[in-house]
C-alpha positions as a Markdown table, in Angstrom:
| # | Residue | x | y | z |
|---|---|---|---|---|
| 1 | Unk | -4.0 | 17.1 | -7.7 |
| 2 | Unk | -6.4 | 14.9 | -5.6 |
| 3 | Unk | -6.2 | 11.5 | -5.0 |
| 4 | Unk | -6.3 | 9.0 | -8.0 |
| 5 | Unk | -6.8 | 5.0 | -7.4 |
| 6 | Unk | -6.0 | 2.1 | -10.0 |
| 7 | Unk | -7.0 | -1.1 | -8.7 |
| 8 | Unk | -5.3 | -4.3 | -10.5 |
| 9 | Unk | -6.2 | -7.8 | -8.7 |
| 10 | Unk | -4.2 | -11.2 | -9.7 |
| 11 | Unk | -5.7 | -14.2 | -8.5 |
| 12 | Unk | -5.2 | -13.5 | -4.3 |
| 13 | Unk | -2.9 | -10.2 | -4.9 |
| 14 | Unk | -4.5 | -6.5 | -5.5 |
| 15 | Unk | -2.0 | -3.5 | -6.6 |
| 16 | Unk | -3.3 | 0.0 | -5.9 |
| 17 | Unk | -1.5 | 2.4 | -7.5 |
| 18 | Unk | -1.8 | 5.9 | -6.4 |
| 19 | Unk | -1.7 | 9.1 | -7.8 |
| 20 | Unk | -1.6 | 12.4 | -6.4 |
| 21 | Unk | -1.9 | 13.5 | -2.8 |
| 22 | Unk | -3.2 | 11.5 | 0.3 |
| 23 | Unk | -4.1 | 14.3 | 2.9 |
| 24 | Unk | -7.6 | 15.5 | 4.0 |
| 25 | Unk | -10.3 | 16.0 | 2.0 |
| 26 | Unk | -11.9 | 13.7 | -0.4 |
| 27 | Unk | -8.6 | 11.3 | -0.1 |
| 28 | Unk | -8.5 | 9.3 | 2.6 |
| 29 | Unk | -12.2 | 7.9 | 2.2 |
| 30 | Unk | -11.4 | 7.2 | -1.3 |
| 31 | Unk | -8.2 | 5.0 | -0.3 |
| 32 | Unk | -10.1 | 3.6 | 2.5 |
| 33 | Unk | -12.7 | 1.9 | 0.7 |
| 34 | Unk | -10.6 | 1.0 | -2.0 |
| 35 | Unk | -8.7 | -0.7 | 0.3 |
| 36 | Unk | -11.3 | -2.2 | 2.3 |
| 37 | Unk | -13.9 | -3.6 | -0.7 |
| 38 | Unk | -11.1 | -5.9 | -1.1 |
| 39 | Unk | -11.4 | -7.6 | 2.0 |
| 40 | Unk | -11.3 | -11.7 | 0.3 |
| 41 | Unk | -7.8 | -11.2 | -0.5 |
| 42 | Unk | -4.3 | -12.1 | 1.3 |
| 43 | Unk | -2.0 | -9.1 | -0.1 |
| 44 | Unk | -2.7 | -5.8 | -0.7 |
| 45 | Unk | -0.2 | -3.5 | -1.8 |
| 46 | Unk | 0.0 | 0.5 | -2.3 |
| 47 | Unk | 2.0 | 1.7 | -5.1 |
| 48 | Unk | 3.5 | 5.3 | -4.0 |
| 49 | Unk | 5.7 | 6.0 | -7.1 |
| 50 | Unk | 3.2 | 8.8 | -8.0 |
| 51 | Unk | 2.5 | 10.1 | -4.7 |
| 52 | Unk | 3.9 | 13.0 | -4.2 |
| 53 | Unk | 2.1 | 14.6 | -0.8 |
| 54 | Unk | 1.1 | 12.6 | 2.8 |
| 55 | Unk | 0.0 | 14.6 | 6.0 |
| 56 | Unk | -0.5 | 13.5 | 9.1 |
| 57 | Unk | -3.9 | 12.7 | 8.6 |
| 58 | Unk | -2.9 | 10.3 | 5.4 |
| 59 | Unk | -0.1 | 9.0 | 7.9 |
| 60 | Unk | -2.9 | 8.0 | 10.0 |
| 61 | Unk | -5.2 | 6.5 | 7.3 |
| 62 | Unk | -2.1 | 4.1 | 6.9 |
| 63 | Unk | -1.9 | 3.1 | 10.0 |
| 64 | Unk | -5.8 | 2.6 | 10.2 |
| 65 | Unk | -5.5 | 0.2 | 7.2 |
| 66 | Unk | -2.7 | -1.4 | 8.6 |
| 67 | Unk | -4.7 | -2.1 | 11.4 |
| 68 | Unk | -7.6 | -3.3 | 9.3 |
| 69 | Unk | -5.3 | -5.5 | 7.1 |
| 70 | Unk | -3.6 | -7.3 | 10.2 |
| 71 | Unk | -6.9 | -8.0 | 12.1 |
| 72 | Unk | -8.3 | -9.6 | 8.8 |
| 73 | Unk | -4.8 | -11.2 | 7.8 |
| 74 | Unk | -4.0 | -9.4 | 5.1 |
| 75 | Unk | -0.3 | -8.5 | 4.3 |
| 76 | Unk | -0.6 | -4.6 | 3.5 |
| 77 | Unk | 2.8 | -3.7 | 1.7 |
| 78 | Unk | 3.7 | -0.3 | 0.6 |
| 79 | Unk | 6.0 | -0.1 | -2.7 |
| 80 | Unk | 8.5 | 3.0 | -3.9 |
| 81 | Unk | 7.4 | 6.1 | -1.1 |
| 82 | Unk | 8.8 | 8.7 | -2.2 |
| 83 | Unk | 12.0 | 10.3 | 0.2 |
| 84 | Unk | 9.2 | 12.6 | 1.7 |
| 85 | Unk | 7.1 | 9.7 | 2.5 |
| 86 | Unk | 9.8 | 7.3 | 3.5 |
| 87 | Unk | 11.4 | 10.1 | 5.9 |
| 88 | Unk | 7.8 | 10.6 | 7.5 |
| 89 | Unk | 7.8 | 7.0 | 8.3 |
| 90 | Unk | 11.2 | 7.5 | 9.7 |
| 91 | Unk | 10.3 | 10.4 | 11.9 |
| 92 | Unk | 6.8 | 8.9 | 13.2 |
| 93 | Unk | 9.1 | 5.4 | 13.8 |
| 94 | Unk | 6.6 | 3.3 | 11.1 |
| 95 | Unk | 9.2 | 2.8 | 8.9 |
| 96 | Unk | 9.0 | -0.5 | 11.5 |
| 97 | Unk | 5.5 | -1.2 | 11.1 |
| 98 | Unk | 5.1 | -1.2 | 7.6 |
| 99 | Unk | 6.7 | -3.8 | 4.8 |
| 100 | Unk | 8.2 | -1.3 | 2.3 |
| 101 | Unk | 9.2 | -2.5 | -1.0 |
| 102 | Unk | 10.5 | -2.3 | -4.2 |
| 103 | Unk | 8.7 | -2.1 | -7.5 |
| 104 | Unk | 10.9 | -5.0 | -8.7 |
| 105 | Unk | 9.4 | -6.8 | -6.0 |
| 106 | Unk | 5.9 | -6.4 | -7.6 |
| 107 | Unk | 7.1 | -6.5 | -10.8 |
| 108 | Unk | 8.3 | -10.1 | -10.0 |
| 109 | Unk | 4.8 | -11.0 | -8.7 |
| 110 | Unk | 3.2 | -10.2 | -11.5 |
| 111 | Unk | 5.4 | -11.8 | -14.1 |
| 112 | Unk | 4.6 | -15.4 | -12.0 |
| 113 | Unk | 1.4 | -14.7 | -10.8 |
| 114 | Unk | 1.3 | -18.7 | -9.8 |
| 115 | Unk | 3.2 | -17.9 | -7.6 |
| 116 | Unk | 2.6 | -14.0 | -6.7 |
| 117 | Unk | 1.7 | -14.7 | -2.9 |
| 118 | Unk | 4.9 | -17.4 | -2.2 |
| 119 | Unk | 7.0 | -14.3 | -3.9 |
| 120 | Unk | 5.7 | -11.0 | -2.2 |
| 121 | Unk | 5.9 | -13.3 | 1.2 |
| 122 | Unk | 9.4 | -14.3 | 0.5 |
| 123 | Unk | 10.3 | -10.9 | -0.2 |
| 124 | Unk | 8.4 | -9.7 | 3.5 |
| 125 | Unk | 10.2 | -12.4 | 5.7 |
């Protein structure tokens, strides 16, 4: 299964949820300009409930939009990687780099979205 993007935006919050594999092929420039045509906002984060396949070229698309996110300040959060994902971080030492959350934590953001940015950066600090 390829790559599948759903973009939902709240006031200065977007949620991309994604679907399906992020390795190389038609992927990782379809996560990287979803990510990037949404360069007005302060957090953006990556739902990775449904992903169920990263190589190391995905690995390094993350850490490319991590890198694009910080130099813009933008917080980049990743939500729910799966144990394969979450133990890739682990082994490459991002685990460190990246905010990893919860789903609860954007469900909480979205059920206040006054105050969607004071919660996700509570819940980064």
């Amino acid at each position: 299964m390829s790559l599948h993007i759903e973009v939902e935006k709240t006031r200065e919050v977007a949620v991309l949820r994604c679907a399906g594999r992020i390795v190389r092929d038609e992927a990782l420039p379809r996560l990287r300009l979803a990510l990037t045509g949404l360069s007005q906002l302060r957090v953006i984060v990556l739902d990775l409930t449904q992903v169920d396949m990263l190589d190391a070229s995905g690995l390094g698309v993350l850490v490319s939009l991590h890198n694009w996110t910080s130099i813009r300040g933008i917080q980049l959060k990743l939500v729910n990687p799966s144990k394969l994902l979450r133990e890739m971080l682990e082994l490459t030492g991002l685990i460190s780099v990246f905010h990893i959350s919860s789903v609860a934590d954007v469900i909480d953001m979205f059920c206040r979205p006054d105050q969607a940015v004071e919660n996700l950066e509570r819940a980064v600090a």
